[in-house]
C-alpha positions as CSV (number, residue, x, y, z in Angstrom):
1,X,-22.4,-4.6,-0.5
2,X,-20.1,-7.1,-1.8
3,X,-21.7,-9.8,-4.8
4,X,-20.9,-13.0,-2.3
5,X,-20.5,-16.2,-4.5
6,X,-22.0,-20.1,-4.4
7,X,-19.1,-21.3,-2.6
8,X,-18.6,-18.3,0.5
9,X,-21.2,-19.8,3.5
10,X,-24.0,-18.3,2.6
11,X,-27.2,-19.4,1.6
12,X,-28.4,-19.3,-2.0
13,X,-31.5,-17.3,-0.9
14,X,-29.1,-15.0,1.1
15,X,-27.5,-14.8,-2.1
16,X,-30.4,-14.0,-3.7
17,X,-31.4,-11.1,-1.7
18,X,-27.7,-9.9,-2.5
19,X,-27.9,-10.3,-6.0
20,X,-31.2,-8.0,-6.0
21,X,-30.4,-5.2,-4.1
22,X,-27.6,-4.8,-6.5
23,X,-30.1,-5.1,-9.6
24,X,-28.2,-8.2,-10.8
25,X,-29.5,-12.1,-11.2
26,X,-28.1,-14.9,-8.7
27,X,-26.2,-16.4,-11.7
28,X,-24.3,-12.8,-12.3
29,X,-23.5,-12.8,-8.6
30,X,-22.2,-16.3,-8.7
31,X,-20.0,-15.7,-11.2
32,X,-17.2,-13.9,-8.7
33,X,-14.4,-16.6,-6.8
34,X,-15.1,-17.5,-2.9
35,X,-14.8,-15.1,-0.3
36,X,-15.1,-14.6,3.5
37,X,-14.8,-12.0,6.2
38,X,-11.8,-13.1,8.4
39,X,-12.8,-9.6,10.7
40,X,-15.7,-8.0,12.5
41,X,-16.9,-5.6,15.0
42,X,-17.0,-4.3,16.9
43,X,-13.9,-2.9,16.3
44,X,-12.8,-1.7,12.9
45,X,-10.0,-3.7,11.1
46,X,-7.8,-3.0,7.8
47,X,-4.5,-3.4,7.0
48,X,-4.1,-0.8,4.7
49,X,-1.3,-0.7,1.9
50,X,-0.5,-3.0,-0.8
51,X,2.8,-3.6,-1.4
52,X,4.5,-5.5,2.1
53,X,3.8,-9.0,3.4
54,X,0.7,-9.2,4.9
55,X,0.5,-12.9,4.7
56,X,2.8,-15.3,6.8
57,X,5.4,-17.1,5.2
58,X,3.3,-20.2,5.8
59,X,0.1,-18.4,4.8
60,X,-1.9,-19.1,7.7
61,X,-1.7,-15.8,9.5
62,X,-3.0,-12.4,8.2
63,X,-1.8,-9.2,10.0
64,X,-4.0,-6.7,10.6
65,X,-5.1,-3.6,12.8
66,X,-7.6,-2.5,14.9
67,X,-9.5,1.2,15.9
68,X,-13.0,2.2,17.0
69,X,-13.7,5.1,15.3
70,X,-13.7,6.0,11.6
71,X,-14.0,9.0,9.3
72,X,-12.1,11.7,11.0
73,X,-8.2,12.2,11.3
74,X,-6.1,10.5,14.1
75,X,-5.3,12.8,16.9
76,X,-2.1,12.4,18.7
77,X,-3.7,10.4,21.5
78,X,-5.8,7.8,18.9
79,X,-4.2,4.5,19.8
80,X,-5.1,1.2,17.3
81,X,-4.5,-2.2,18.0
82,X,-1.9,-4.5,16.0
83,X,-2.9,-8.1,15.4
84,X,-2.7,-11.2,13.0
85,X,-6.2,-13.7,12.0
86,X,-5.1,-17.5,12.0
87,X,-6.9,-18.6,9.2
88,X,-6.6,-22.1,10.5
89,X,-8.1,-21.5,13.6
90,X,-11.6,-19.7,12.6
91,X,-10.5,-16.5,11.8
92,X,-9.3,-16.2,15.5
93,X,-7.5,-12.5,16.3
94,X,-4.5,-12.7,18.5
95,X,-3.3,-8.8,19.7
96,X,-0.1,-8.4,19.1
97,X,0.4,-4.4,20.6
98,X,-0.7,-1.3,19.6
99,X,0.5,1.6,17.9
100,X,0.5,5.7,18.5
101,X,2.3,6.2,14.5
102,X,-0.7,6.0,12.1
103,X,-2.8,6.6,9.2
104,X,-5.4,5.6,7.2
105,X,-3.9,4.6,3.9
106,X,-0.6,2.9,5.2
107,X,-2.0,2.0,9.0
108,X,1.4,1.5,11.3
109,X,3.3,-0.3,8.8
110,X,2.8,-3.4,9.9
111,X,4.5,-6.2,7.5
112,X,6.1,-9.2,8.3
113,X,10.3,-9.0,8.5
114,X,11.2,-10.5,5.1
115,X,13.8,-13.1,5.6
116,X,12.5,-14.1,9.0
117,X,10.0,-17.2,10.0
118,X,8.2,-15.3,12.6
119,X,9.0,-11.7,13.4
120,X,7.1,-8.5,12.5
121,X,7.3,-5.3,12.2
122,X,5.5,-2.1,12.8
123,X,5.7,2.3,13.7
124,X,5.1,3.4,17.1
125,X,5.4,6.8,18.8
126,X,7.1,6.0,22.6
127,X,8.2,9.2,24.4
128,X,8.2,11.9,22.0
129,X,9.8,9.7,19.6
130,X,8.6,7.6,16.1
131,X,10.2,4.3,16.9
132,X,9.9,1.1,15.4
133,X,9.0,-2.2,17.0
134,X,9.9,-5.4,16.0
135,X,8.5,-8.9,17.9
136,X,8.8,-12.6,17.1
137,X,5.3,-13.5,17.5
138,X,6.4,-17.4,18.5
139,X,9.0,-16.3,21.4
140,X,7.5,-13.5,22.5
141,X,11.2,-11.5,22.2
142,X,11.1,-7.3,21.2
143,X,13.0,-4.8,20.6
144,X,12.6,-1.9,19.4
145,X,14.4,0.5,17.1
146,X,14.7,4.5,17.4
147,X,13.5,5.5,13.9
148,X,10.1,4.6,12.4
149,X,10.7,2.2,8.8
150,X,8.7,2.9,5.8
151,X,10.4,-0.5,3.6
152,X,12.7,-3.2,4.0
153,X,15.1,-4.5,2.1
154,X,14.6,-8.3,0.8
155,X,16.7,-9.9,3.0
156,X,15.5,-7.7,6.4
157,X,18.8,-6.4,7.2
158,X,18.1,-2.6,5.9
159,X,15.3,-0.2,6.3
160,X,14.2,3.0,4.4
161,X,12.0,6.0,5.8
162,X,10.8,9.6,4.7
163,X,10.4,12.1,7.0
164,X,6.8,10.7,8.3
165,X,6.7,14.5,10.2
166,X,6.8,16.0,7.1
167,X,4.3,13.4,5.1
168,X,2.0,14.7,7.7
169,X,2.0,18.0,6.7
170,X,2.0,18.1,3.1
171,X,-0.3,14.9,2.6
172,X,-2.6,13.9,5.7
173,X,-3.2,10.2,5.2
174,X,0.5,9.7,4.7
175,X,2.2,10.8,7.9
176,X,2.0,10.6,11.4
177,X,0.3,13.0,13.9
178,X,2.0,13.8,17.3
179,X,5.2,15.1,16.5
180,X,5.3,18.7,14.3
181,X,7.7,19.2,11.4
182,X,10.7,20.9,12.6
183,X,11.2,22.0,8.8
184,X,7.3,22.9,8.4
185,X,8.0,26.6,7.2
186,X,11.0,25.4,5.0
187,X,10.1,24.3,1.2
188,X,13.4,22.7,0.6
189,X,15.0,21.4,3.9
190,X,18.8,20.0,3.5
191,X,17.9,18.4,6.4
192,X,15.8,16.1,5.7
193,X,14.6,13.4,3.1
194,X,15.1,9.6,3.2
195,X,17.1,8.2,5.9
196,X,18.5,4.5,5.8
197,X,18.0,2.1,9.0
198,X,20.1,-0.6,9.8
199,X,17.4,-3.4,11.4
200,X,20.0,-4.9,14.2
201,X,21.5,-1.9,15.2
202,X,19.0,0.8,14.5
203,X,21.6,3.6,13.3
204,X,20.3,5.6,10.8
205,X,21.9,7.4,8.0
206,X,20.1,10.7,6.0
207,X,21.3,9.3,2.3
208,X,19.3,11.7,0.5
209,X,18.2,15.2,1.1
210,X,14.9,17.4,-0.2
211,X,17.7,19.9,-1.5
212,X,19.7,17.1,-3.4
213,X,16.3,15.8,-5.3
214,X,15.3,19.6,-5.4
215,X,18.7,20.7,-7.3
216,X,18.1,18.2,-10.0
217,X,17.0,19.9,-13.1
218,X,13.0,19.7,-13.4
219,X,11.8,20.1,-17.5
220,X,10.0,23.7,-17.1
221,X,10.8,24.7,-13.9
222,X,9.4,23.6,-10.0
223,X,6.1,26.3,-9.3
224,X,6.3,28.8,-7.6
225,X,6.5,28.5,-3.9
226,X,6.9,24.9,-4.2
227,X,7.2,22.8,-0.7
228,X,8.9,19.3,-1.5
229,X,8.5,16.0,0.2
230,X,9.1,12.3,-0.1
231,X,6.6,9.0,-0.3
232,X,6.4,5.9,-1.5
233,X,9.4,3.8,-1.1
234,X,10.4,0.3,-2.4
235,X,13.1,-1.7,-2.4
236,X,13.5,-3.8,-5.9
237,X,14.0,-8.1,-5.5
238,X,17.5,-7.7,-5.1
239,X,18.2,-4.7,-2.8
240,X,20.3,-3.2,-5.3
241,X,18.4,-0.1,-6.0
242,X,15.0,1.4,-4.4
243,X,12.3,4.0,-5.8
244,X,10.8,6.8,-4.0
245,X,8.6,9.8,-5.4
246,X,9.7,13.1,-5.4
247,X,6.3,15.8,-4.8
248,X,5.9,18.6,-4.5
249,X,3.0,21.8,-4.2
250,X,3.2,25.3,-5.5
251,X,1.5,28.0,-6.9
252,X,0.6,25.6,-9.9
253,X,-0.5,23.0,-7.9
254,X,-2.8,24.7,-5.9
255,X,-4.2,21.7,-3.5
256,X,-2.6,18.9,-5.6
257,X,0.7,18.6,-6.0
258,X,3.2,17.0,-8.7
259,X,5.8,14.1,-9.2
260,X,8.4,12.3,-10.4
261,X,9.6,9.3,-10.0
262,X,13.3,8.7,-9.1
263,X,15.5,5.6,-8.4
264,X,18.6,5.1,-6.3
265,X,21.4,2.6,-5.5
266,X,20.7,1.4,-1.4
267,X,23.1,3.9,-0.5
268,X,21.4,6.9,-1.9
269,X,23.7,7.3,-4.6
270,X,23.1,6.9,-8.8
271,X,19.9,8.5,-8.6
272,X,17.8,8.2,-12.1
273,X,14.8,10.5,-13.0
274,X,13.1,7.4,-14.1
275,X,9.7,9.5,-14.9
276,X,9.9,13.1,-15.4
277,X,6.4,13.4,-16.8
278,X,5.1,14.7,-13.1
279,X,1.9,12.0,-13.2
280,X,3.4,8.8,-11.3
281,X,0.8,6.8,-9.0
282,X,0.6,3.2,-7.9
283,X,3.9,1.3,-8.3
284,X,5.8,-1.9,-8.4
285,X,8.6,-3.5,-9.1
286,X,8.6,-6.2,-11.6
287,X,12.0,-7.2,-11.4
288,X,15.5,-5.8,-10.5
289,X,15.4,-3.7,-13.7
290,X,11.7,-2.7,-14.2
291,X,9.1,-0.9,-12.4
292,X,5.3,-1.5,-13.1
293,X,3.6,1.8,-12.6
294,X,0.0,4.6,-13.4
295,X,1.7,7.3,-14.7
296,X,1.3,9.5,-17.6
297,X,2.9,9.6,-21.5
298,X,2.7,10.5,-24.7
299,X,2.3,7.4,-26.1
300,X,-1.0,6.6,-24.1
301,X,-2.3,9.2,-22.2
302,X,-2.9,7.3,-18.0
303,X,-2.5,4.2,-18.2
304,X,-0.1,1.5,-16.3
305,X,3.5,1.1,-17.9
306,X,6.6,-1.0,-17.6
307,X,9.7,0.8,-16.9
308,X,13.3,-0.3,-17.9
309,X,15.4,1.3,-14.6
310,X,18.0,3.9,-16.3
311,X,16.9,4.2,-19.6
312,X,13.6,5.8,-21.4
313,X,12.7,2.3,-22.5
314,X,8.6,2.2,-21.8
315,X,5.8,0.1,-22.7
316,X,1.9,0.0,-21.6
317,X,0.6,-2.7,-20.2
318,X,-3.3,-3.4,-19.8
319,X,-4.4,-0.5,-22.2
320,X,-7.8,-1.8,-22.7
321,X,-8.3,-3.7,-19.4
322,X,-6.7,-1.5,-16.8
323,X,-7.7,1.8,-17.7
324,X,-7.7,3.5,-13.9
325,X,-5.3,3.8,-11.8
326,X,-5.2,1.2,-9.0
327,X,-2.9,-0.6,-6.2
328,X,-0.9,-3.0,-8.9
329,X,1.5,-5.9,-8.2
330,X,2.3,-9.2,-9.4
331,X,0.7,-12.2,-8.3
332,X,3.5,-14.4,-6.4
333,X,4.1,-18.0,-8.3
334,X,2.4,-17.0,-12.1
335,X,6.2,-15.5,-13.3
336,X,4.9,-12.5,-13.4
337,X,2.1,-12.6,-15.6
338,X,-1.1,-11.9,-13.8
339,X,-1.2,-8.8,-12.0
340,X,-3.3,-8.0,-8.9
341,X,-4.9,-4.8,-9.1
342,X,-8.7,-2.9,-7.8
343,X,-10.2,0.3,-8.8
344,X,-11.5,3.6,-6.6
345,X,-15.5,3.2,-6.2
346,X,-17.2,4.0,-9.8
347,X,-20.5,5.7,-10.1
348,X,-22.3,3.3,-8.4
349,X,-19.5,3.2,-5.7
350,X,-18.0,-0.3,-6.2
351,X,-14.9,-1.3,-5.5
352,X,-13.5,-4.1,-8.0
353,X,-10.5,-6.0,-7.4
354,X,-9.4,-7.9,-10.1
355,X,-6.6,-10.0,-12.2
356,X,-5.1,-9.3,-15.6
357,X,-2.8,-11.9,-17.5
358,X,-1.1,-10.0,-19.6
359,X,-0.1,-12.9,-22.4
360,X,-3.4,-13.3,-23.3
361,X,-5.3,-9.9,-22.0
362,X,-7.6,-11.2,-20.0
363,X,-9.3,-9.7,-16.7
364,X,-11.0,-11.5,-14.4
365,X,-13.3,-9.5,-11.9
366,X,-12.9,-10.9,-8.2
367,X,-15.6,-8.9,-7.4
368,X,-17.9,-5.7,-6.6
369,X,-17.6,-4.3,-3.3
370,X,-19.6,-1.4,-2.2
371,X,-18.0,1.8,-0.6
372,X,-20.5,4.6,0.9
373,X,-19.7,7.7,-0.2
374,X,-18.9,9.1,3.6
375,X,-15.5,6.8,2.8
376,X,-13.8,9.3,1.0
377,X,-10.9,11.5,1.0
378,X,-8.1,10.9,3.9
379,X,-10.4,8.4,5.6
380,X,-11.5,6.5,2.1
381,X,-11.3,2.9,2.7
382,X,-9.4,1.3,-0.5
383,X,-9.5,-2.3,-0.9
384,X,-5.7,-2.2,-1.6
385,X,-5.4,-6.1,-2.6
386,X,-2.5,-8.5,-1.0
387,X,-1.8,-11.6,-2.1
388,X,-0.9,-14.7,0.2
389,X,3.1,-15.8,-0.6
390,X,2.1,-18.7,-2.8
391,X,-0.9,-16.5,-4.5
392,X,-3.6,-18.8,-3.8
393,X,-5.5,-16.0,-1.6
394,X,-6.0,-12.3,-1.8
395,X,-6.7,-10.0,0.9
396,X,-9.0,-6.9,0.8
397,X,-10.0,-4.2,3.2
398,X,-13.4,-3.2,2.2
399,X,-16.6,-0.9,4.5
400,X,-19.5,-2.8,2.4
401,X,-20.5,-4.6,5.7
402,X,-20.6,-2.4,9.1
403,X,-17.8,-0.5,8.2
404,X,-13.7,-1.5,6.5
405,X,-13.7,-5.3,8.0
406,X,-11.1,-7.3,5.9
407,X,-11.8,-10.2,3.5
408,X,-10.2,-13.3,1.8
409,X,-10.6,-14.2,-1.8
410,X,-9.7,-17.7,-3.0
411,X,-8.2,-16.8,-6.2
412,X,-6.4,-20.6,-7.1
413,X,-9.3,-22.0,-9.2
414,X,-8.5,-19.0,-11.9
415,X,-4.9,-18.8,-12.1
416,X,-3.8,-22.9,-11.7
């Protein structure tokens, strides 16, 4: 159950009541910044990952989907619900359409179009097909593309994708269901990899293959029987390069798998090993040149670390204060000094989001968020933190309360 504060509608004996169940006094629970639920039930409502516009340009609506059922895998025929919360409005939901492409850590996709006023985004599966759909919530106009989009490029015009067929396979959580791997018995496919999606046209272009990330050199050798795949991709502030990790899972691996982390021009060319350690996580980039990332090295075991793009320049960042991995970025409008980051449930099964400014090393708790232990695995509710555009608010997914519901922080009092 979350630690509500003085200043998030509720009553100080309600508050009270809170505070004790958790063993903790009213003044320790009243210590966290304000908070409400923007969701509820029946239905189930997260938006999943952390690192795509979630918030409106203006900040007033907060996209989000919808299912009715938790804690088991989508099937092929599991439909969710695509919607936004006007936070002017009390909280009001406003269905936007629904989506056959899902999963729990990354939901459809859904993310507003970057260098747009009004139009979002999102995966769909329409006839045997992953597609992507894209709608101007104000005019009501659609169309729809025929290749599902993992990122976009800053200024909307480009898209970049794995193979979510593949994701699937090699990492439930990640993929889609409803459409088998076509490369499934294959562990290093020249046919597939990361294709590039023009946005008004919807061509697509495969700009790099398993077998071209596969042929470069790996320090002691890939395992045994090792079956390669893509995730996590990001375009830097620019467009001029994005990252992607490169996994894989052999004999060594057993049910984990390893990684590096690699960066390329938007074309797919000048690819850089940027992390050959085989550890990388949770990434960001800070700017055009560095990437903000969990990984391991020698210098500091796990920790976060700042990476200068094309070099082996690399320096920790939070050693003391941000010791586990988490869902990192940078909170818009504080030039990059505070990051936004959370934590997996601890012992007692709290989730804690929280900020770090770096120039002075201080983290600031944004709260304690409880997580049963039947959320775990591919099904896990994270509270994968998003920030509104001016970074006043922060947006959490969270199951303390009947289940993943999704929550607002007011965050302004500690960073102004």
């Amino acid at each position: 159950m979350h630690l509500l504060t003085r200043r998030s509608f509720v009553s100080s004996a309600t508050l009270a009541t809170l505070a004790t169940r958790l063993g903790l006094t009213a003044q320790e629970a009243a210590q966290f910044p304000p908070v409400r639920q923007i969701t509820r039930g029946p239905g189930f409502h997260w938006f999943a990952y952390y690192d795509k516009h979630q918030f409106s340009p203006d900040n007033r609506y907060v996209l989000g989907n919808e299912v009715t059922f938790e804690h088991r895998s989508p099937t092929p025929d599991d439909v969710i619900k695509v919607g936004m919360v006007d936070l002017q409005d009390g909280d009001k939901w406003t269905e936007l359409g629904e989506s056959r492409a899902w999963n729990w850590q990354q939901g459809c996709m859904l993310q507003w179009v970057p260098g747009t006023e009004s139009t979002v985004m999102w995966n769909d599966r329409v006839d045997g097909q992953f597609v992507c759909h894209l709608l101007d919530v104000k005019t009501g106009k659609k169309r729809t593309l025929p290749h599902p989009v993992y990122n976009l490029s800053p200024d909307g015009k480009w898209g970049i994708a794995p193979d979510f067929r593949r994701l699937n396979d090699t990492r439930p959580g990640y993929g889609y269901a409803g459409i088998a791997d076509p490369n499934r018995d294959k562990l290093i496919p020249d046919d597939a990899g990361i294709w590039k999606i023009n946005m008004e046209t919807g061509r697509q272009e495969l700009i790099i293959t398993l077998a071209q990330a596969a042929a470069i050199p790996y320090e002691g050798g890939f395992s045994n029987g090792a079956k390669h795949w893509f995730n996590h991709l990001l375009f830097n502030q620019d467009g001029s390069r994005f990252i992607f990790l490169h996994r894989w899972r052999g004999d060594k691996e057993g049910k984990s798998f390893s990684t590096r982390l690699f960066t390329a021009a938007a074309d797919g060319s000048d690819l850089y090993d940027l992390d050959p350690l085989g550890k990388t996580s949770h990434f960001v980039w800070r700017d055009p040149q560095h990437v903000f990332a969990w990984a391991f090295h020698p210098s500091h075991g796990d920790r976060f670390y700042l990476y200068k793009d094309k070099t082996r320049e690399v320096e920790v960042v939070g050693k003391d204060k941000m010791p586990v991995n988490g869902h990192n970025t940078y909170l818009p409008g504080t030039n990059n000094e505070w990051v936004l980051n959370d934590c997996y449930p601890n012992k007692q099964r709290m989730q804690i989001p929280y900020l770090y400014h770096i120039p002075t090393d201080r983290r600031v708790d944004l709260g304690q968020f409880y997580s049963p232990a039947f959320y775990t695995g591919e099904w896990r509710c994270d509270t994968h933190p998003r920030s509104s555009r001016d970074g006043k608010l922060v947006c959490i997914d969270s199951p303390h309360n009947h289940g993943r519901q999704m929550y607002v922080i007011d965050v302004s009092g500690i960073t102004r």
